[in-house]
C-alpha positions in Angstrom: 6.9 -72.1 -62.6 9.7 -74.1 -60.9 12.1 -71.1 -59.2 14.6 -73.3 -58.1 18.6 -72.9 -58.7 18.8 -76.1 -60.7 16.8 -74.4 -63.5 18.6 -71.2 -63.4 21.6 -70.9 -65.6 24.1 -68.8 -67.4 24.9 -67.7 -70.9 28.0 -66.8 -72.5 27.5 -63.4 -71.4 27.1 -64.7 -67.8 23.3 -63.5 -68.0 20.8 -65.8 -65.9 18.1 -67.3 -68.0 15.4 -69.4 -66.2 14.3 -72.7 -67.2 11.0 -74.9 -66.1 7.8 -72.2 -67.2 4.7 -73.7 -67.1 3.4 -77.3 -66.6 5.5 -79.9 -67.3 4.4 -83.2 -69.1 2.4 -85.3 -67.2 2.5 -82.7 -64.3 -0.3 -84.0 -62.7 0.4 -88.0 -62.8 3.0 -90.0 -64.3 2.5 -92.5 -67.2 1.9 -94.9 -64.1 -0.5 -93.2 -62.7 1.0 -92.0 -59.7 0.6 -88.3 -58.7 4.1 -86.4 -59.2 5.9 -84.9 -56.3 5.5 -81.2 -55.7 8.9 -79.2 -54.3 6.5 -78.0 -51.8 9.8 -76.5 -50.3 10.2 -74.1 -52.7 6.6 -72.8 -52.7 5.0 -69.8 -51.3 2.6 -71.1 -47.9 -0.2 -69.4 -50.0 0.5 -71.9 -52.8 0.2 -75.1 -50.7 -3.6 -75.5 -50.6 -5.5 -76.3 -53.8 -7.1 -73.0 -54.0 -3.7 -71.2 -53.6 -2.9 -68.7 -56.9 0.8 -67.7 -57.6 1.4 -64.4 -58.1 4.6 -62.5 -57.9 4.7 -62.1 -54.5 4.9 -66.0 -54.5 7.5 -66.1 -57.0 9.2 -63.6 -54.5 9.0 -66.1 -52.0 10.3 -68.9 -54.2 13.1 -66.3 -55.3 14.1 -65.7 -52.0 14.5 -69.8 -51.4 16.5 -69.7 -54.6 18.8 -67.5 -53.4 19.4 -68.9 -50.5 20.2 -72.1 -52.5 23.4 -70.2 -54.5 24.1 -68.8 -51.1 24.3 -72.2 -49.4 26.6 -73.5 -52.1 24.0 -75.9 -53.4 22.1 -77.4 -50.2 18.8 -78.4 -50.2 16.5 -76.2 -48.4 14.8 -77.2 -45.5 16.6 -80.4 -46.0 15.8 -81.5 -42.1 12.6 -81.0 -42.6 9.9 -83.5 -44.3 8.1 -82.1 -47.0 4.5 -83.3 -45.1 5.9 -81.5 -42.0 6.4 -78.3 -44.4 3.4 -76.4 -44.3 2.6 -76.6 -40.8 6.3 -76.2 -40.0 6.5 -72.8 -42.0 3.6 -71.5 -40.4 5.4 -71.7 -36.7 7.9 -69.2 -38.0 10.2 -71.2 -39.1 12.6 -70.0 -41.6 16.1 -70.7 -43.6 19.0 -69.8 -41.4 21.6 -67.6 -42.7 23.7 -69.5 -45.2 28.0 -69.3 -43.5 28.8 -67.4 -47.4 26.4 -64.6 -46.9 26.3 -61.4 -45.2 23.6 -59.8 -43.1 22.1 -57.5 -45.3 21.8 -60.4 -48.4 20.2 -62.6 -46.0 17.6 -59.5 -44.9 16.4 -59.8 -48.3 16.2 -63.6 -48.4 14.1 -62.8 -45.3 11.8 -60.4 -46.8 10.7 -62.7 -49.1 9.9 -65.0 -46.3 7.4 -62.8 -45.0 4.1 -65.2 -44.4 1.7 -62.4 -45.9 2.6 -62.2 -49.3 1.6 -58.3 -48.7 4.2 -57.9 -46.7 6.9 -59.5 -49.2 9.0 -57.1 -52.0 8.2 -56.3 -55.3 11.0 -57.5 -57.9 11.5 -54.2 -58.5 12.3 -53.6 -54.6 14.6 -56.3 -54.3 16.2 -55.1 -58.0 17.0 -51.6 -55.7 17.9 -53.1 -53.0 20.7 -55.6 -54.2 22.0 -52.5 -56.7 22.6 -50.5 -53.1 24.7 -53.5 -51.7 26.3 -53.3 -54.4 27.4 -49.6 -54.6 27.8 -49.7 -51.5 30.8 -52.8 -51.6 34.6 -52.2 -51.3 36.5 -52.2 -54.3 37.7 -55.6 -53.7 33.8 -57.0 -54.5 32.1 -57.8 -57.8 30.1 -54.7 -59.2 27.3 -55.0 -61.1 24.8 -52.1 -62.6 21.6 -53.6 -64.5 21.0 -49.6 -65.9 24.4 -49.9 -68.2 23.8 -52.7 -70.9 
């Protein structure tokens, strides 16, 4: 899967629908031959070694990045930072900084995504909870949203 905020978007009922499951055509090389580009930068540390599996606690990872992405107004993540440099980068510690649109409690959550050991990382339900607080927990003047009422 691709979890990237280019392939998320919205229906008429402003619902988020996510695009890019599964392998792409030609995933692996091109009609050239050449090998295609992964967005390493989007990708869990467990995923970027050939014997890395995704799971959901990748996808958390990934989900986390994406957020940050709609935060950040669109900028590229990591976009100092070469995508050969990634991996070893990621491993120092290294994270996303704190987006200027975002308060501190959304940008906990990107963080607890970021957690190296994918153990240590949220379920989708957790982070489900924990956005639906912020939420309830907003003045009057914010956008409120409740997933139970459809």
């Amino acid at each position: 899967m691709r979890l990237a905020a280019r392939n998320v978007f919205l229906n008429k009922s402003l619902s988020a629908k996510i695009a890019g499951f599964g392998p792409r055509q030609g995933d692996d090389e091109d009609e050239s031959g050449k090998k295609e580009r992964i967005p390493v930068k989007w990708m869990a540390p467990e995923c970027l070694n050939k014997t890395g599996t995704a799971s959901e606690k990748s996808d958390v990872w990934s989900y986390g990045i994406t957020i940050w992405e709609i935060f950040s107004i669109g900028a590229t993540p990591y976009g100092d930072v070469r995508s050969r440099d990634f991996p070893k980068w990621i491993k120092q510690g290294n994270r996303l900084s704190k987006p200027e649109y975002t308060d501190d409690l959304h940008y906990e959550i990107m963080k607890k995504c970021w957690n190296l050991k994918p153990s240590g990382r949220p379920s989708f339900a957790e982070i489900n909870k924990e956005i639906e607080s912020l939420f309830r927990q907003s003045s009057g003047d914010l956008y409120y949203y409740d997933s139970s009422q459809k």
